[in-house]
Phi, psi and omega in degrees: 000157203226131173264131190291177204235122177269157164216123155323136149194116192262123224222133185217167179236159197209134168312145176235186146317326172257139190276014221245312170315141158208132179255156176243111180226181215244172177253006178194164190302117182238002140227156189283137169100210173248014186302161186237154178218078216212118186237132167279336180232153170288007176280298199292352091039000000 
């Protein structure tokens, strides 16, 4: 077993056109590949 590495990371939100809105973004990649990650709710979180 291999002991994992912690890395700093820091995640802001940034304005979109609907005021309605918020985008959240990482300063590095935090899934691999070309997967995607979009919850309409925190439940669904």
């Amino acid at each position: 077993m291999t002991p994992e590495t912690m890395i700093p990371t820091n995640v802001y939100a940034e304005m979109t056109p609907n005021p309605r809105t918020m985008k959240f973004v990482a300063d590095r990649l935090l899934i691999e590949g070309n997967a995607v990650a979009e919850f309409a709710s925190a439940a669904e979180a």
